[in-house]
C-alpha positions as CSV (number, residue, x, y, z in Angstrom):
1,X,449.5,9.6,240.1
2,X,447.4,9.4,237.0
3,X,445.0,6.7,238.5
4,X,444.6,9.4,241.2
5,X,443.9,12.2,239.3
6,X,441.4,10.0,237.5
7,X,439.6,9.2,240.7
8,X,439.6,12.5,242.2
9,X,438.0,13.9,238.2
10,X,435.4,11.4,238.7
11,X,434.8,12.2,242.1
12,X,434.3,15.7,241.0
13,X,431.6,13.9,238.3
14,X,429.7,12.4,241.1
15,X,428.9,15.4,243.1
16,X,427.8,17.0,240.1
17,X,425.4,14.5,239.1
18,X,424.1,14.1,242.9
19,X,425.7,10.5,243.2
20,X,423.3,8.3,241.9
21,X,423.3,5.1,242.9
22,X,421.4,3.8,240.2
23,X,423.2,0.9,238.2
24,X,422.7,-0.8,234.9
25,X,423.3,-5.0,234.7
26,X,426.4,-3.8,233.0
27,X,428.1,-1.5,235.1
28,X,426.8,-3.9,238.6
29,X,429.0,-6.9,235.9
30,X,432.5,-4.3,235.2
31,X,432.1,-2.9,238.9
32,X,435.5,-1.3,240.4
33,X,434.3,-1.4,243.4
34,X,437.0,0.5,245.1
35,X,436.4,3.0,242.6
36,X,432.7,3.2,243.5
37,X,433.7,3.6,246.7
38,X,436.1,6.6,246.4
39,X,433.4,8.3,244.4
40,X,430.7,8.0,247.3
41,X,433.4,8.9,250.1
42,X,434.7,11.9,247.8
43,X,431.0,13.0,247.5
44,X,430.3,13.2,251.0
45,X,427.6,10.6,250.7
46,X,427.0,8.0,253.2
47,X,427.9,4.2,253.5
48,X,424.0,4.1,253.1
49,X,425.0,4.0,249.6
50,X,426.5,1.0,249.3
51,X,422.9,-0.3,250.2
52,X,421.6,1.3,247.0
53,X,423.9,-0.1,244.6
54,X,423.9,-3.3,246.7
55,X,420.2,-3.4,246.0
56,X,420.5,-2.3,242.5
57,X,423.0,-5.3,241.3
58,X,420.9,-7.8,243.6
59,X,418.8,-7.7,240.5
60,X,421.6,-8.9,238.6
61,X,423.0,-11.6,240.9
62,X,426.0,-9.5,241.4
63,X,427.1,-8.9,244.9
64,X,429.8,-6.0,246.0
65,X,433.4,-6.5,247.3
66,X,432.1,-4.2,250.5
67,X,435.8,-4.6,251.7
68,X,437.0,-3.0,248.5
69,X,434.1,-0.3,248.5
70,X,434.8,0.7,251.6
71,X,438.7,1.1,251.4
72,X,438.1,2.9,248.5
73,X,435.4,5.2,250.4
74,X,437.6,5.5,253.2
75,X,440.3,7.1,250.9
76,X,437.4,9.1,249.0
77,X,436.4,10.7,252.7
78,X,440.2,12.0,253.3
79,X,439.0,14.3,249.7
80,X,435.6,15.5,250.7
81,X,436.6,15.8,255.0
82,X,438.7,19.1,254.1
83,X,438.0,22.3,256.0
84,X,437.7,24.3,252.4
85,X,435.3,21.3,251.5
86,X,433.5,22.0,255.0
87,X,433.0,25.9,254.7
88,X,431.9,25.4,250.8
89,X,429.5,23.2,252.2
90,X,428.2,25.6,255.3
91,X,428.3,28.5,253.1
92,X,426.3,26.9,250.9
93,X,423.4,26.1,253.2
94,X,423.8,22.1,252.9
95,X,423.5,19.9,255.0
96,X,426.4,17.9,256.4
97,X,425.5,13.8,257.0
98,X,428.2,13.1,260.0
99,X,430.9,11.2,257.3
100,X,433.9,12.2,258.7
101,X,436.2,9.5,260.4
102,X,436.7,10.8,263.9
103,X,440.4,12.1,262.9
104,X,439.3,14.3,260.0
105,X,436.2,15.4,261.5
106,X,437.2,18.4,264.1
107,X,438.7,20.6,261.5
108,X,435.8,20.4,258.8
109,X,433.1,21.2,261.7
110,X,434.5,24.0,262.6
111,X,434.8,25.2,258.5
112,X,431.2,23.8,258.1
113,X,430.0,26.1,260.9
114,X,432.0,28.7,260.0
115,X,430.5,28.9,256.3
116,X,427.0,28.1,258.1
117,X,427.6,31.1,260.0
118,X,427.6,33.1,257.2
119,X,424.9,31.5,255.2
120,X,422.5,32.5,258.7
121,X,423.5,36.3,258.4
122,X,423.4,36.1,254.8
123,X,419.6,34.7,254.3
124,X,418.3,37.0,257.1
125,X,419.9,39.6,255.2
126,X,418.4,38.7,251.7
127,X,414.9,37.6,253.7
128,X,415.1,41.7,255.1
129,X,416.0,43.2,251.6
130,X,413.3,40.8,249.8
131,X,410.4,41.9,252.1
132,X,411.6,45.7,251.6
133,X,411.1,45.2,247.5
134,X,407.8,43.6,248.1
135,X,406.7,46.3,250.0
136,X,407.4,49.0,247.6
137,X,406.4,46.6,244.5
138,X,403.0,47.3,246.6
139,X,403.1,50.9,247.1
140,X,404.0,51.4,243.6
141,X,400.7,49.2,242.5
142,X,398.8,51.1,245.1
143,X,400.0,54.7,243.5
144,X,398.8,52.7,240.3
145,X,395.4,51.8,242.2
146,X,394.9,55.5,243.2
147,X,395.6,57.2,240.0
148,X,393.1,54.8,238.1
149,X,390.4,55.8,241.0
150,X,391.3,59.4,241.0
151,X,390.4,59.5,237.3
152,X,387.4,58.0,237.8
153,X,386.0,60.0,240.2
154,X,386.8,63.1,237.8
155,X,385.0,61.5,234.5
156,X,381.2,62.3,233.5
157,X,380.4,58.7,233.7
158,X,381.1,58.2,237.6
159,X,377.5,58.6,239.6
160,X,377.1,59.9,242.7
161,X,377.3,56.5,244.8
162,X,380.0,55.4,243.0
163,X,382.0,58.4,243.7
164,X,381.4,58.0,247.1
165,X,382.9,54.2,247.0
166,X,385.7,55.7,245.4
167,X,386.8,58.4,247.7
168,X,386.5,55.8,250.6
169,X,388.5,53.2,248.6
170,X,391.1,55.8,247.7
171,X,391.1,57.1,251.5
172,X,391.9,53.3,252.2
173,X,395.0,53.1,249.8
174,X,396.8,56.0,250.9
175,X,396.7,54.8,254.7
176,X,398.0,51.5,253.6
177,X,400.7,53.2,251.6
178,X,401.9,55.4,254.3
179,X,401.3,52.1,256.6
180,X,403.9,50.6,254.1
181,X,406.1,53.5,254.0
182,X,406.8,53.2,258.0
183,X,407.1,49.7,257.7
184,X,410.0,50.0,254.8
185,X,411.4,52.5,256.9
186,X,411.9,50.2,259.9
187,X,413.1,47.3,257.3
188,X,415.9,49.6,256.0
189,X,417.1,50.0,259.7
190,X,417.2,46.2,260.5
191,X,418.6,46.1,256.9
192,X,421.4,48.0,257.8
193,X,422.3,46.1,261.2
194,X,421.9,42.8,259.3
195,X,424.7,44.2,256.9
196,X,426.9,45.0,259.5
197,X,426.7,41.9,261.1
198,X,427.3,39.9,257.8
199,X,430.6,42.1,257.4
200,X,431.7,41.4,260.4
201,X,430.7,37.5,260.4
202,X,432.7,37.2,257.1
203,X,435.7,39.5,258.6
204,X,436.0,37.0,261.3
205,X,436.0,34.1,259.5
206,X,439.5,32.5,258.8
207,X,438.0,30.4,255.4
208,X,437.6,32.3,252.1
């Protein structure tokens, strides 16, 4: 039970750090390579891995136990092919690299695509919102742009064909802030039908 809980904390180490496949003369010499492979299969990374550190201890003259590696990655995979694991990794917006024995592999799709079904409503909603702020960051800049030339226009300085430069510049402004203002209001309505179509994605969904 221990050595299990060992594995499963360094498993949890390995996802962290991206699973890097990188290895010293040392740690290729003091290899567990069952353990190795637990961490890859627990990580969700694939037996293309066992290339890398193959290649990485060639320089050493030290060659893996694949048979151990890949018991070990085999019992790594029953960790990582979980449907919680699958709709984390949906939700998330990653991608999934097709690890999954055969027996596993039904139930984590269907969580994967369940959390990716959300991610999809979720980043058009945020993409919606996002060009709604840019748009009134502009109109506010523009109200900023139009006060500055408004003053101008006023002051003893201004000559005559500057003026008129102004008043045309100023006339161009406010029809691109009202142009703004009619676009925000049509964001704000596909805003709201994106937010009702994430609530009810998420309401569907079985995973939490």
């Amino acid at each position: 039970m221990i050595e299990i809980h060992k594995k499963i904390a360094i498993a949890g180490l390995v996802i962290l750090t991206g699973g890097c496949a990188s290895m010293s003369e040392e740690e290729c010499l003091v290899a567990d390579w069952h353990a190795l492979g637990f961490e890859d299969g627990a990580a969700g990374l694939t037996v293309a891995q066992l290339g890398e550190r193959r290649q990485a201890c060639a320089e050493y003259g030290v060659r893996p136990d694949t048979g151990a590696y890949r018991a070990g990655r085999n019992e790594g995979l029953r960790l990582y092919c979980t449907d919680q694991r699958g709709y984390r990794l949906g939700r998330s917006g990653r991608t999934y690299n097709g690890v999954c024995p055969a027996g596993l592999e039904p139930p984590f799709l269907a969580a994967y695509q369940a959390g990716r079904d959300i991610y999809r409503v979720q980043a058009a909603l945020n993409e919606v919102s996002g060009a709604i702020h840019d748009r009134e960051q502009e109109r506010e800049h523009l109200l900023d742009d139009i006060a500055a030339m408004s003053a101008r226009l006023v002051s003893d300085e201004a000559t005559r064909d500057e003026r008129i430069e102004l008043l045309a510049e100023v006339a161009r402004l406010k029809d691109r802030h009202s142009e703004l203002g009619m676009q925000i209001e049509d964001l704000e309505y596909e805003l709201a039908l994106r937010e009702a179509e994430y609530q009810e994605v998420q309401a569907l969904s079985p995973y939490r």
